[in-house]
N, C-alpha and C positions, 0 to 999 in steps of 0.2 A: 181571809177565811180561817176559821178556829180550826187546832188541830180535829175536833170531833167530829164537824160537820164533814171534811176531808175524808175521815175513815169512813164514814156514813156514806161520803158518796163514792170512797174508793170501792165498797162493798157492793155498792148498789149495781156497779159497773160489773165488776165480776161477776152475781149475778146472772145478770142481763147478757153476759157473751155468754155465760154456760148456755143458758137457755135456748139463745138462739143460734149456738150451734147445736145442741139436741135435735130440734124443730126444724132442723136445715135437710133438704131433701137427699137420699144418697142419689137419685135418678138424674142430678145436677153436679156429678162430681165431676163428668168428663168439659164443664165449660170451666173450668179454673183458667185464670189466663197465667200461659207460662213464663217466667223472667227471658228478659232479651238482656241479657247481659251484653250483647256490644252491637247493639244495633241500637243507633241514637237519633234522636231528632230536632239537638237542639242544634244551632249556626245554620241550619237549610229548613226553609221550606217547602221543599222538593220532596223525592223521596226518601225515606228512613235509607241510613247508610250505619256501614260495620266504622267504628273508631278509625283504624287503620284509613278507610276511603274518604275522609272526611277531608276538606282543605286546608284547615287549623285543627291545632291540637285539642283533642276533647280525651278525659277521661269518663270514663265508665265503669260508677263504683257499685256493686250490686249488694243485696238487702244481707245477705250473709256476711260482706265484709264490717257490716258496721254491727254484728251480733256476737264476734269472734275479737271482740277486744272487751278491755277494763271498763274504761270510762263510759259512762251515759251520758255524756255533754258533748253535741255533736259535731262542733268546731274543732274538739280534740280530736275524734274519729276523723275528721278533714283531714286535719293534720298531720297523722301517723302513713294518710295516702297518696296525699295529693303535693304534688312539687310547686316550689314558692309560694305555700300556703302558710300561712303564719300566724298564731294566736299564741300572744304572750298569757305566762303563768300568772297574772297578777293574785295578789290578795286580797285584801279590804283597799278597794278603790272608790269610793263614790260611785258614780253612775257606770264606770265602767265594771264594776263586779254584779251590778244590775245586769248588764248586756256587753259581753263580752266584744271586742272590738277585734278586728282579724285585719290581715294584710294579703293580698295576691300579686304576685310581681312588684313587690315592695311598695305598694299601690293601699291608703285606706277602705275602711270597709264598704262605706259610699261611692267607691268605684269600680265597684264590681256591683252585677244584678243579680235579684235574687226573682227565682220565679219557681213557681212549685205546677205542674202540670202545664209547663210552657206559660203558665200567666203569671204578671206582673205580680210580686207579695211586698203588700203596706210596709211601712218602716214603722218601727218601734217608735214610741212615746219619749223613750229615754236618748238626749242628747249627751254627746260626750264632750269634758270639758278639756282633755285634753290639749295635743299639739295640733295636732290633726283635725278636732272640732267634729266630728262623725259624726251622721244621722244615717241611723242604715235599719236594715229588717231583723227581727229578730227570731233566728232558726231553731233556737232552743224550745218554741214551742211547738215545732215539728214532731211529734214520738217516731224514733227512729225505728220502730217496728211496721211504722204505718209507710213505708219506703220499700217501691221495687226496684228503682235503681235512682243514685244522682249523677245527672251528667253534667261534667266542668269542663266548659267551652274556654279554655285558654288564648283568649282571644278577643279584641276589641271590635263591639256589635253593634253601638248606637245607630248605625245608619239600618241594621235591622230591626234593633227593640227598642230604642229612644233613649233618654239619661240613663246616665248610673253605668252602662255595659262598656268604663274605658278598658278595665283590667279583666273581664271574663265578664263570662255567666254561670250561677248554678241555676241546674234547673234540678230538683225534685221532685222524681215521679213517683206519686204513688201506686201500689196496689191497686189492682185491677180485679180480682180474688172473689168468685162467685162462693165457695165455701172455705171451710177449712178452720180452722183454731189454732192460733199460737198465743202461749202463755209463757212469760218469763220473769225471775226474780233472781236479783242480785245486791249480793251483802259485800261490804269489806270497809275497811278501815287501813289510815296510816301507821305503821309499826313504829316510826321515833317515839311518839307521845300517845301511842294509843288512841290515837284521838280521828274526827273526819269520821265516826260512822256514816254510812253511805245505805240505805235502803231504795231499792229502786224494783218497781212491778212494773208490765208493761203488758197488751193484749191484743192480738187483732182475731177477728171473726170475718169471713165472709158467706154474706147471704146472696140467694138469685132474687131478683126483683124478675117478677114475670119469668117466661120462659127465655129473654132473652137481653135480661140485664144482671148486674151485679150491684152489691152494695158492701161495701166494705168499709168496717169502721174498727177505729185503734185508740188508744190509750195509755198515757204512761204517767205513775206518781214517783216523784223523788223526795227523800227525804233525807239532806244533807247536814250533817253536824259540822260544827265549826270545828276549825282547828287554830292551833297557836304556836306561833314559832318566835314570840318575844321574849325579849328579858326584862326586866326591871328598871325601868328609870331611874337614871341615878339620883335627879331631883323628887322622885319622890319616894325615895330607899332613903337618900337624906332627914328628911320630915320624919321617916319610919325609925331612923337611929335617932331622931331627938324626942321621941317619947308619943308620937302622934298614929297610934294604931288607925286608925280610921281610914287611913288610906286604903289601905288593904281592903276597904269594903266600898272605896270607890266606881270599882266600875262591875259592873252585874254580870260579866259574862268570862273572867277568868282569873287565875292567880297575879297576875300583872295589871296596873291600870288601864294599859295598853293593851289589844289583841292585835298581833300581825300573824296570818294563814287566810284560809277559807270563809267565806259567810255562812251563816246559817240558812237554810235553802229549802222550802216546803213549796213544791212543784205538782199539778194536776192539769195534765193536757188532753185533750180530746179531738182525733182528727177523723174524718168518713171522706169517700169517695164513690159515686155513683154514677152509672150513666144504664140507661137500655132504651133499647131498638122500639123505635115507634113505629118502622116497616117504612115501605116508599123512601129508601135512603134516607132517612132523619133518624139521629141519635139525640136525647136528651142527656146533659153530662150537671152532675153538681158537685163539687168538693169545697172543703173548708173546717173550722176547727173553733173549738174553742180552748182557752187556756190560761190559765191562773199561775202566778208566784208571788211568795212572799221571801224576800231576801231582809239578811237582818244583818247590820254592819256594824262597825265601831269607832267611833271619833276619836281624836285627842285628847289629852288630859289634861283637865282646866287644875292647875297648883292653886290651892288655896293661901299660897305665899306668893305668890307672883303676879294671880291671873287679875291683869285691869279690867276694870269695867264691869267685874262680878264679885270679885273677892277684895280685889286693894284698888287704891286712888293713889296715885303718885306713891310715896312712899311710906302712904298709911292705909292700916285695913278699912275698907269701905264699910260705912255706916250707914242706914237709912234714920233719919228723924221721920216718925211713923205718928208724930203728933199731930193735929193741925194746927194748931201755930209756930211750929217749929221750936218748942223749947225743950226738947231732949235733953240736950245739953250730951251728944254723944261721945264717947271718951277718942282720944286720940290713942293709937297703937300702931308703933313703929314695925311693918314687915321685917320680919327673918327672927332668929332665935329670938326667943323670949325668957326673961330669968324665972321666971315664975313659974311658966307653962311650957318651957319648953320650948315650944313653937307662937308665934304671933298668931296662926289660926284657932288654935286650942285658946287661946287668951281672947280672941274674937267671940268666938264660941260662949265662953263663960261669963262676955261679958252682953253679949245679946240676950240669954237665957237668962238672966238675973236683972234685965233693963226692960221694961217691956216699953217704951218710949222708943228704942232703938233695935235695926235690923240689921242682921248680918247674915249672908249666906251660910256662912260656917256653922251656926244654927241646924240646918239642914245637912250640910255636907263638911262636915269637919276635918276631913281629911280629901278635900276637893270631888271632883264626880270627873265621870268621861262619858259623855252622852253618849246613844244609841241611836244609830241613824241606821234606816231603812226605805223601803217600798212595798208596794204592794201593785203587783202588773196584771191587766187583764188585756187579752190578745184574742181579738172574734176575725173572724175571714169566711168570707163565702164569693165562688165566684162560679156563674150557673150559667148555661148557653144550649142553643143547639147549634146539632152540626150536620151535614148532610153531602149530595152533590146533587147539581142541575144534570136535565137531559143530555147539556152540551159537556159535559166533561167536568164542569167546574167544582171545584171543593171546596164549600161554605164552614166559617165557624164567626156566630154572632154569638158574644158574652158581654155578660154584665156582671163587674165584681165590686165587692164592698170590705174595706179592710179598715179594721178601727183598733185601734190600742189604748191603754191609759196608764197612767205613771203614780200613783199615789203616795208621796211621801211620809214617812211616818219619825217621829222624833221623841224620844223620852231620857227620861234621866238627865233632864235640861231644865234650863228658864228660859224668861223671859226678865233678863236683870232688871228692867226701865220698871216692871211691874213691883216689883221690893217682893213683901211677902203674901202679896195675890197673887202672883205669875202662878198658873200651874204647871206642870213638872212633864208633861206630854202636850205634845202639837202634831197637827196636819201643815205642814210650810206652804202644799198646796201640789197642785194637780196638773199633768205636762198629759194631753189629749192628741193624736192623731187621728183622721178618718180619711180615707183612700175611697173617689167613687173612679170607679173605669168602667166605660161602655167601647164594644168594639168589634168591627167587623173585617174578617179575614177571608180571605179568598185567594185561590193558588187555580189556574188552567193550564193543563197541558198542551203546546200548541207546535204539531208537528212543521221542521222547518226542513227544508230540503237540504242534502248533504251532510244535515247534526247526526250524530250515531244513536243518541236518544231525542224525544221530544223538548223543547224547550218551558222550564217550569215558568210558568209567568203567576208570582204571587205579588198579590197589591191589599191594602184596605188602611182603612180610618181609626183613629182613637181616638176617643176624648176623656181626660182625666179632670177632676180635680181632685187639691193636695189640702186641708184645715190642720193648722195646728193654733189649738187652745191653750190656753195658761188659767187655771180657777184657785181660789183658797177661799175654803169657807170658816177657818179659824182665824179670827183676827187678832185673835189674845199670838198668834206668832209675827206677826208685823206691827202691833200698837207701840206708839210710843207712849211708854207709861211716865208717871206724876214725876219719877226719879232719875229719867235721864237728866237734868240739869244740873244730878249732884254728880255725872261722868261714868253712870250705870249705861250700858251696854243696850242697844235697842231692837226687837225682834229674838227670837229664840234660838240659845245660845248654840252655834254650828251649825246652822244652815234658815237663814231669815226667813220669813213666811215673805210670799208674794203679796206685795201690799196692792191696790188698785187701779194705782197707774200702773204697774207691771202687768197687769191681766188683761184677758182682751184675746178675739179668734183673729186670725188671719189664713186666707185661702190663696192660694197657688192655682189659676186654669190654664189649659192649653189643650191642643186637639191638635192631629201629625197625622202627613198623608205617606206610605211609603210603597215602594216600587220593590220588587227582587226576582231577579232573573241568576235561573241554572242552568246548567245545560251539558250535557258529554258532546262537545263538539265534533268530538274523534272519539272512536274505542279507549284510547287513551289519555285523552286532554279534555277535563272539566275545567267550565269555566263561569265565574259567576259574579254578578254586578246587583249591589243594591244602593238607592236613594232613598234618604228620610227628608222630609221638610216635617219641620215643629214648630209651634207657635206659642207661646206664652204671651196670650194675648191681655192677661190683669197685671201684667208683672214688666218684666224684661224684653219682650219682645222675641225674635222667631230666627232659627235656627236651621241649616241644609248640611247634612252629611253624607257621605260616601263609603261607598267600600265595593272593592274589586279584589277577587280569589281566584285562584287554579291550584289545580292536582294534577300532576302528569306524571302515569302509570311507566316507569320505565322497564319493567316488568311483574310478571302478575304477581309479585310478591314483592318489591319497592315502588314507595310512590315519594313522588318530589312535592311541596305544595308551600304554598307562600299566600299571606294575604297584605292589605294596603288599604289603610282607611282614615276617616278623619272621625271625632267623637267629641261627648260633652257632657257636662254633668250638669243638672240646675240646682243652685242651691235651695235647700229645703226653706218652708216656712219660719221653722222653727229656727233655723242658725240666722236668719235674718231680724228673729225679733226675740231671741231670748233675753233673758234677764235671770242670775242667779246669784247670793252670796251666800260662802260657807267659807268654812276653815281649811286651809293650805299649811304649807311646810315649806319655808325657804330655808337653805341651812342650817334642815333641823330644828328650826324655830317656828314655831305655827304661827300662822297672820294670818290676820279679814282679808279674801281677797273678792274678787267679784268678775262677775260676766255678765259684761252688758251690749245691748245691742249695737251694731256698725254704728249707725244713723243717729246714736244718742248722744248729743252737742259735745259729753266729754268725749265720748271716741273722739269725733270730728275732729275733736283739738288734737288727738296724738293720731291722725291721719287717718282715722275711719272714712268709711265710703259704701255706696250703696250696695250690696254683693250682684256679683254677676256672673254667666256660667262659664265653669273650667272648661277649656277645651283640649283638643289631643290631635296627632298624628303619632298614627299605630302602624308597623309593619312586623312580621313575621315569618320566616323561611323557614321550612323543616323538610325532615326528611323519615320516611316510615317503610319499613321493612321488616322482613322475616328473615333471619338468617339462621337456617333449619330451622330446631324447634322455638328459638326465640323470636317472639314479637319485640320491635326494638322504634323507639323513636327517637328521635332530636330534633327540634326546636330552638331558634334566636327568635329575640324578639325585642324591642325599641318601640319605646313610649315617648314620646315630646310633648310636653304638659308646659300648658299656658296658662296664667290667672287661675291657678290650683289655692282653692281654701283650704284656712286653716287657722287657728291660733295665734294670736301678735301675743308679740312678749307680754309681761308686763309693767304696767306702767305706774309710777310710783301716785299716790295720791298726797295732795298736801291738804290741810286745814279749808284752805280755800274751795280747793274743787270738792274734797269732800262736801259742804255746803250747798254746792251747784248741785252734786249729786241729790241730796235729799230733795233741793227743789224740785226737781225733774219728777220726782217718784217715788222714785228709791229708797224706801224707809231703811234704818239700820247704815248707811252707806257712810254718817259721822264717825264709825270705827273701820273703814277701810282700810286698808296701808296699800293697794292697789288694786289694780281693774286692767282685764284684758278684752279683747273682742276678735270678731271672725272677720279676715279679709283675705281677698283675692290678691297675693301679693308676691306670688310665687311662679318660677318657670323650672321645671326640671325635667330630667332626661332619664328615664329606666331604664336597661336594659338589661339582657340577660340571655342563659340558655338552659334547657330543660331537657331530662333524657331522661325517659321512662321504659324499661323491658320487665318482661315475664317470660319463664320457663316452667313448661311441664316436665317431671322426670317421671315415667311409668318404670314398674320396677318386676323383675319375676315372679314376685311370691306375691302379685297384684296390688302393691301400696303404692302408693302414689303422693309424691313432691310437688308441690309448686310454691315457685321462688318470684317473687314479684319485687321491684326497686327501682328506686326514682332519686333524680340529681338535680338539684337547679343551684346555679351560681345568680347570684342578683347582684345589679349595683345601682345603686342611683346617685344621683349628682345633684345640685341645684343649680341651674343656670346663670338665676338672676333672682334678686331680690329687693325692697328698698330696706336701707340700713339702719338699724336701730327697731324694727319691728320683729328680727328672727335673731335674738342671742347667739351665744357660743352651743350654750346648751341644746337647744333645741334644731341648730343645724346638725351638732352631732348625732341626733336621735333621729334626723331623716333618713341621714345620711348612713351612719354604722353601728347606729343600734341594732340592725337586721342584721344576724349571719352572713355573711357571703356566700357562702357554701352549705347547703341541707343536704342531707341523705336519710332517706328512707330505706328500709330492708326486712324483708321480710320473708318467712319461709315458712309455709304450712304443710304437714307429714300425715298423710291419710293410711293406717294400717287396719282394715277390719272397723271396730267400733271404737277403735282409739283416735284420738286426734292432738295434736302436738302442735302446736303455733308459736314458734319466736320472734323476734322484730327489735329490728337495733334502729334508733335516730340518731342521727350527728347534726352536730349544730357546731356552725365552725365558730372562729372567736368573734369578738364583737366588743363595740365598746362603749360603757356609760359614761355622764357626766354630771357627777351630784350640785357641781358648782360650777358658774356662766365662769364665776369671773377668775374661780384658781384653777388652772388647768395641770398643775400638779397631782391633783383630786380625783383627774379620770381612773377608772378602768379598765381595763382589756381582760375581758372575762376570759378566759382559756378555753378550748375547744374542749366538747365534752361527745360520750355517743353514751345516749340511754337506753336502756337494753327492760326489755317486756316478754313475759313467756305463757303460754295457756296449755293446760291440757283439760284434753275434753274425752269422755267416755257417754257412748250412745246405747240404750237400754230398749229393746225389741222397735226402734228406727224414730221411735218416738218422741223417746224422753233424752234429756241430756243432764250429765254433771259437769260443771266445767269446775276449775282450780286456777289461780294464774295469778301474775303480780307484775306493775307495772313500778318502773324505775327499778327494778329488780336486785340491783348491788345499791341501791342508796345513796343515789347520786346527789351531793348539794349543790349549791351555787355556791361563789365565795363568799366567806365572811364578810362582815363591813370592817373596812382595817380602823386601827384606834382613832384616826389622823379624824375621821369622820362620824366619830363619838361627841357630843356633846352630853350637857344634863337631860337633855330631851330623848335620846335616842332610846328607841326599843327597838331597831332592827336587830337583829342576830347576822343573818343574813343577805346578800343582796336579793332586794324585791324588782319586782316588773323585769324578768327575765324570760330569757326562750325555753326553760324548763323549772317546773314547779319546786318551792323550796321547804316543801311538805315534804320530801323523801317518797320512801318506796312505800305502794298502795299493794295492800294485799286482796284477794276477793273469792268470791265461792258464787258460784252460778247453777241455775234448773232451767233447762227449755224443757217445753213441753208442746209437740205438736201434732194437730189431726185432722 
């Protein structure tokens, strides 16, 4: 979507809430529904219980916590709350700066559920190509103003909710909100280079439907500037001292060929929630969203002294003969300095512009180019039902949800080499499609049993899902192999190939799960609780039975004991079963064609591919929750045993030969590989960990008012077992100690009057990278760091607010890259993909405004 259309419809929207909170009745102010800040419902089907009563740990985070910080990206707000909650800072990543990837009990994003009003939420379009291989939801199109509370179910559920629930559950609840208006706007920027402005608007309204419904709808635009934290290449600072300006105007989006920071980020999301009373116990509910991004990133830099297959042939600059009979008679020029020109591009250059029989890229780009790689997302959900209860007690909810995503790739400031000087200079690679159908019926009866202190909950009911994922490209000028591949021109467009035809094609996932779940307070003091899943992947993999058994035992009315014990599972997505991608990687600082192809595709086979099949788990938990005086205090163990866990195989070298197999198969482009990895079930590991969460209120005489909130989780994971040659050095290290061990959260908010003061320190203990499998020299060990974030807020007749605040507040970096891990390619500064961002300190300025 064009910036204008954007302000066009950001306007429209504001509008549209003024309006219809004008037009909102005041005779409808007393049904506003009020936040239940710790009264939850997600891990029971039973009754709603306070956090503390619950059998596993849940947090409970309410809509004010996520308005009293910096950032508007909601995985950070996770993260500043929620203990072994983890989302690395990365910067221009490929698909993962599309959709940020997160960890819960050192556990990927894909094992953990996401569910926004207790129901299931589609997974994003965009897979990840990481270690980990992720296909998970994407919450950034949530507007975090359209949130009455999220509750995070610390705790393994599959046997209640089906895949995905081995490491948690989020569940987001929205607003409930028959009127009212809130408006907010937030600006700031990073202070090292000025750079990262940040424009963010956000709205919700609520209206009554009838006399005995709500409608509530929200909104939020982001408008995210890029930032840069590179240096200069020193191969192409070299070119620059040999007389070859041009560089400098290589790549379109900063003073370096390179950009390493932020993406550029233009965001419009739209979410409602509705439900009202049809009378005779039936409730009608609808909620769901719509939402757009355009993310804008940045490749590598192709040297026009180096780069094969665009620029040079072996150890001469590449020529096209653009005759047809081929009698050009093209000159031959030797790569690297040139005595004439300086550089052998500048000599390429003068000598294509003066030839017209002959083509050289350098023509176009004399001083090399660094593509622009991007996406464009669009994210619809609606999931609609009624709910009700029978004569006899029972409590119905039948829904039908529909979740669709799309990935659209976008590519410019590139070729297509094989095409010489017809390639155009912009491509679509092509299109990554999810659509989510869920149909399902829920049912919970109370059924009194003699000698229980409460009734026994008996919830049961049916689902049936299917899972499509699509692969399309309607530009073929990005996978054609053009007239001049044969002169060792480059096939598909340059950093990231178009989906050619045999890579396209829908594939669907079905299955349908019956489940059981029984509660109960057996005794005043001793809840106990059992639930059964059977699942069936009936087009696929075939059917699956999980378990899980809970207690809480009140040792007095203010500590309880509680433990749970289960078994769980993940299915692998469509999408990790039959992707297909190539683009550009970085081994040793050295960019190479690398590629992702599917398990089942002959060459996996060869390097021990296999059909994927689902992860599974044994989960247990023991905690303990109390009040000791004023503090709410929890603790938490918890062990994860993970079986046939997907993920990543190394990769595997390509030679001349398979490359060839490769192009048979499909695979257009695949003749410049230098390697290819795939997703396999190849992994057993063990997680475990413990988590401590308390809060204190401090009331004061002169009536201000403290509250100190803080959270601990130490994580570790292990790998059990693995097969050999499929998980490097590097990549065990990254399962294994690239996560902190130790987190801390802290936080302390200061209520005086109209004043308000918020500060919050994070610790992240050491940790360790590995740039290189095979020098172990080359690790590591990032030093423990604690980032420290501060707000103040000033409120104007209860209304309005100004807030002030900055996040990383002393300017905290990551370390350098030391020289040992400098080549001519390098443009880090700093170390990237870290547990805190290497932008520095974020400054900002905030307005609520509510009514």
């Amino acid at each position: 979507m064009n910036k204008s259309l954007k302000l066009c419809t950001l306007s429209s929207s504001l509008v549209l809430l003024g309006s219809m909170a004008a037009v909102a009745p005041a005779a409808y102010a007393q049904q506003a529904t009020p936040e239940l800040e710790e009264v939850v419902v997600t891990g029971s089907r039973g009754a709603p219980r306070t956090a503390l009563d619950s059998p596993a740990p849940i947090d409970v985070i309410g809509g004010t916590d996520f308005r009293e910080q910096g950032t508007t990206d909601i995985n950070d707000l996770l993260r500043n709350l929620v203990p072994s909650f983890n989302v690395e800072a990365r910067d221009i990543s490929d698909t993962q700066s599309l959709v940020r990837p997160t960890q819960l009990r050192g556990l990927p994003a894909d094992d953990t559920l996401i569910l926004v009003n207790s129901k299931r939420r589609h997974r994003s379009a965009a897979i990840q190509y990481g270690n980990t291989g992720t296909h998970f939801p994407d919450t950034s199109m949530i507007p975090s103003i359209a949130l009455q509370q999220v509750e995070v179910l610390r705790d393994g559920a599959s046997a209640q909710y089906g895949s995905d629930a081995i490491a948690g559950v989020f569940n987001f609840r929205l607003k409930e909100n028959s009127e009212g208006l809130s408006l907010e706007y937030r600006t700031g920027m990073y202070t090292q280079n000025s750079d990262g402005e940040t424009h963010y608007l956000a709205g919700n309204v609520g209206l009554p439907l009838g006399n005995n419904g709500f409608l509530s709808l929200s909104f939020d635009a982001t408008n995210q500037q890029p930032t840069n934290r590179a240096i200069q290449r020193q191969d192409a600072q070299d070119i620059i001292d040999r007389g070859n300006i041009a560089v400098l105007e290589s790549s379109l989006t900063s003073d370096t060929v390179m950009r390493q920071g932020l993406p550029d980020i233009e965001a419009f999301n739209t979410f409602f929630n509705a439900g009202i009373d049809l009378g005779n116990d039936l409730e009608f509910y609808s909620f769901g969203g719509y939402g757009e991004k355009t993310t804008d990133l940045g490749f590598f830099y192709r040297n026009p002294e180096n780069r094969g297959g665009v620029f040079t042939s072996g150890a001469n600059q590449l020529f096209f003969d653009v005759t047809e009979d081929g009698s050009g008679n093209c000159p031959v020029i030797p790569r690297g300095p040139n005595a004439a020109h300086g550089t052998s591009s500048l000599a390429a250059m003068t000598e294509s512009i003066n030839n017209p029989d002959c083509f050289s890229f350098t023509e176009w780009w004399p001083g090399g180019y660094t593509p622009q790689f991007g996406a464009d997302l669009v994210d619809v959900s609606n999931t609609s039902g009624f709910r009700g209860e029978l004569d006899d007690g029972t409590r119905y909810d039948l829904s039908v949800g529909l979740g669709y995503s799309s990935v659209d790739y976008f590519l410019y400031n590139t070729t297509n080499p094989s095409m010489g000087p017809d390639s155009p200079t912009e491509f679509r690679p092509g299109i990554y499609t999810t659509i989510e159908n869920t149909v399902g019926l829920d049912l919970v009866k109370p059924v009194d049993i003699d000698g229980f202190y409460s009734p026994l909950s008996v919830a049961y009911g049916i689902e049936w899902r299917r899972e499509i994922f699509k692969t399309d490209n309607y530009d073929e000028d990005s996978w054609r192999i053009g007239p001049y591949a044969n002169l060792g021109a480059g096939v598909g467009s340059d950093g990231f190939q178009g989906f050619s035809p045999q890579q396209q094609g829908s594939w669907d996932r079905k299955n349908w799960a019956f489940y059981v779940d029984l509660e109960a307070d057996v005794t005043d003091r001793l809840l106990l609780g059992a639930a059964l899943r059977y699942e069936d992947f009936y087009n696929s993999f075939g059917d699956t039975t999980n378990g899980k058994l809970s207690m809480r035992y009140r040792l007095s009315d203010t500590t309880n004991l509680r433990g749970t014990v289960s078994t769980g599972f993940r299915a692998p997505s469509p999408g990790q079963a039959n992707i297909s991608n190539l683009a550009t990687g970085v081994d040793n600082n050295i960019p190479v064609a690398q590629g992702q192809i599917p398990p089942t595709n002959p060459i996996s086979v060869r390097f021990g591919g296999q059909v994927l099949t689902p992860e599974k788990s044994e989960n247990l938990s023991l905690g303990i929750a109390t009040q000791v005086g004023p503090i709410d205090l929890t603790v938490d163990y918890y062990n994860i045993k993970m079986e046939d866990r997907i993920l990543n195989s190394s990769f595997f070298d390509i030679t001349p030969q398979i490359a060839q197999e490769l192009e048979a198969s499909g695979i257009a482009g695949a003749g410049s590989l230098t390697r290819i990895r795939y997703y396999t079930n190849d992994m057993d590991t063990t997680n475990q960990g413990v988590e401590v969460v308390a809060s204190y209120t401090q009331n004061w005489d002169n009536g201000s008012r403290t509250t100190f909130n803080g959270s601990w989780a130490w994580t570790d994971q292990e790998i059990d077992s693995f097969t050999p040659g499929l998980l490097n050095r590097a990549t065990q290290i990254s399962l294994t100690e690239r996560i902190p061990t130790n987190r801390g959260n802290f936080r302390a908010t200061h209520l005086m009057g109209d004043l308000r003061i918020t500060a919050q320190a994070n610790y992240y203990d050491e940790y360790k990278l590995a740039p290189s499998s095979a020098d172990a020299s080359r690790d590591y060990w990032v030093s423990d760091a604690v980032i420290f974030s501060a707000e103040l807020g000033y409120s104007f007749r209860e209304n309005l607010s100004f807030v002030l605040g900055a996040d990383n507040l002393f300017d905290k970096m990551p370390p350098k890259v030391r020289p040992v891990d400098f080549g001519s390619t390098s443009s880090n500064l700093y170390l990237t993909s870290t547990a805190y961002s290497p932008n520095g300190r974020y400054v900002y300025a905030r307005v609520q405004y509510d009514m």
